[in-house]
C-alpha positions, 0 to 999 in steps of 0.5 A, a space after each residue: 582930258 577935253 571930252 566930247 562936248 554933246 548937245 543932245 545927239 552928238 556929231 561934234 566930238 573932241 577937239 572941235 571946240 565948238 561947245 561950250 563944255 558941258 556939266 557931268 550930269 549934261 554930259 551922260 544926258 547927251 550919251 544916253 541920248 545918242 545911244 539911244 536915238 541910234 536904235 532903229 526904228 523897228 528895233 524901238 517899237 520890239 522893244 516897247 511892245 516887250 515891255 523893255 524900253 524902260 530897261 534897254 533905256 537904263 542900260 544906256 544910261 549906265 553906258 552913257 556914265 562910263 563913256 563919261 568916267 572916261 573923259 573925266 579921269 582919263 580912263 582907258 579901264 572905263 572905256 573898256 567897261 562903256 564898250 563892254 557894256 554896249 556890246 553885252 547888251 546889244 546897243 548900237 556903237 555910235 560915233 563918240 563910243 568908236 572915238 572913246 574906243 580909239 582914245 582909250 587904245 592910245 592912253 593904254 599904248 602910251 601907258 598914260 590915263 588913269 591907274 587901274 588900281 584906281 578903276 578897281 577902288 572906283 568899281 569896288 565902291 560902286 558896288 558896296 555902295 550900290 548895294 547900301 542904295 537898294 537896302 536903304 531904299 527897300 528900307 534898311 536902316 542906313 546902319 545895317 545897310 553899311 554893315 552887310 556892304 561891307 561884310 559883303 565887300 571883304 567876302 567877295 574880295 577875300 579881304 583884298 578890298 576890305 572898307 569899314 561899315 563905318 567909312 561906307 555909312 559916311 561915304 555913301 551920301 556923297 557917292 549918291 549925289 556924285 554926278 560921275 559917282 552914284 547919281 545915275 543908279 540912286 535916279 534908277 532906283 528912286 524911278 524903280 520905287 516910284 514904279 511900285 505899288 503901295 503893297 509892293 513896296 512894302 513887300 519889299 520893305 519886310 522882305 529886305 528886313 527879314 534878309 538883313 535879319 537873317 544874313 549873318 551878322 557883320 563881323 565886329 572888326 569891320 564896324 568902325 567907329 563913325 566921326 
C-alpha cells in the first residue's frame, strides 16, 4: 500500500502522487511533525512550562511509527494501535490519522491487509526486545539482558509466545537498527541517557545489575544455543 507521502506537515495524502515516496524513517518524521504542529498554541506553552514537551514529543513519535507500520504492512491492527495511542494520550487526530483511520476500517471490511497473528508476533518482539534495549542501555550484559527478555516473555504470555534468549540476543540488533521496527524507542532511550548525569546513570547501571541479579534465573530450556 502507497501511504502518505509527507514533507514536513501534511496536507498531501494517498494517492496524490505529487511526492516522491519517501524512506521510512522520512516518514515518522513527517508524522510526528503533524502531530505535533497541530497542538495549540496555549496547549504547547502548558505543556512546556510543566516540564512535559519532552514526553507528550515522544509519544507522538510512537504514534508517528504506527501510522507508518500501517501503510508499510497494510495493517489495520496498527492502525488501531495509532488511533488508540493518540486518543489515550490526548493528541490531536489530524488529517493523515483520520485518512489512516477510514483505510484501516475498509482493509478490515474487506478482510484484507495484514494478519493479526503477524501484529501480535510484531508486538511481542517490541516488547522483548524493548526490554533487551533498557537493560543494555542501563548496562546489562547483552547476554542476560536476552535472558530475563525471554524469561519475561514466555510468563507473560503463559508460554504462548515463547522465543529462545538465544533468538532474541541474535535478533535484537537488527530490530534496533529497524527503521519500522525499534529505531524510534533505541533513539529515545539513547536521548533519555544523554539526559542523565554522571552519578545518575550509574545509579542506574548498579540499580539494573542488582535487579538482573535478583530476578529469578532464566530457565535452562529457554536459553538456546547462539549461531
Amino acid at each position: 500500500m502507497k501511504g502518505p507521502t509527507l514533507s514536513s506537515r501534511s496536507d498531501i495524502l494517498p494517492g496524490k502522487n505529487t511526492e516522491s515516496e519517501l524512506t521510512p524513517e522520512e516518514r515518522i518524521a513527517a508524522f510526528s511533525d503533524e502531530i505535533l504542529s497541530a497542538i495549540p498554541v496555549e496547549e504547547f506553552e502548558r505543556l512546556e512550562d510543566r516540564g512535559n514537551w519532552k514526553a507528550a514529543r515522544a509519544r507522538a513519535e510512537i504514534a508517528a511509527l504506527y501510522l507508518a507500520r500501517f501503510w508499510h504492512y497494510e495493517s489495520p491492527w496498527w492502525g488501531d494501535e495509532a488511533l488508540r495511542m493518540i486518543f489515550a494520550e490526548g493528541l490531536p487526530v489530524t488529517k493523515a490519522v483520520g485518512v489512516t483511520h477510514a483505510r484501516a476500517a475498509d482493509l478490515r471490511l474487506a478482510d484484507k491487509g495484514q494478519k493479526k497473528t503477524v501484529f501480535l508476533r510484531q508486538q511481542w518482539e517490541d516488547r522483548a526486545f524493548f526490554q533487551v534495549a533498557a537493560m543494555r542501555a542501563a548496562g546489562v550484559s547483552a547476554r542476560e539482558a536476552s535472558h530475563q527478555a525471554a524469561r519475561w516473555r514466555d510468563e507473560l504470555s503463559n508460554g504462548d509466545s515463547t522465543v529462545m534468549a538465544s533468538t532474541i540476543q541474535k535478533g535484537y540488533p537488527k530490530w534496533a537498527a529497524g527503521p519500522l521496527r525499534g529505531m524510534v524507542w533505541c533513539s529515545q532511550l539513547s536521548r533519555e541517557m544523554r539526559g542523565l548525569s554522571p552519578s545518575q546513570k550509574l545509579n542506574l547501571i548498579q540499580c539494573n545489575k542488582l535487579r538482573a541479579v535478583m530476578l529469578p534465573p532464566c530457565p535452562e530450556g529457554l536459553v538456546g544455543e547462539r549461531r
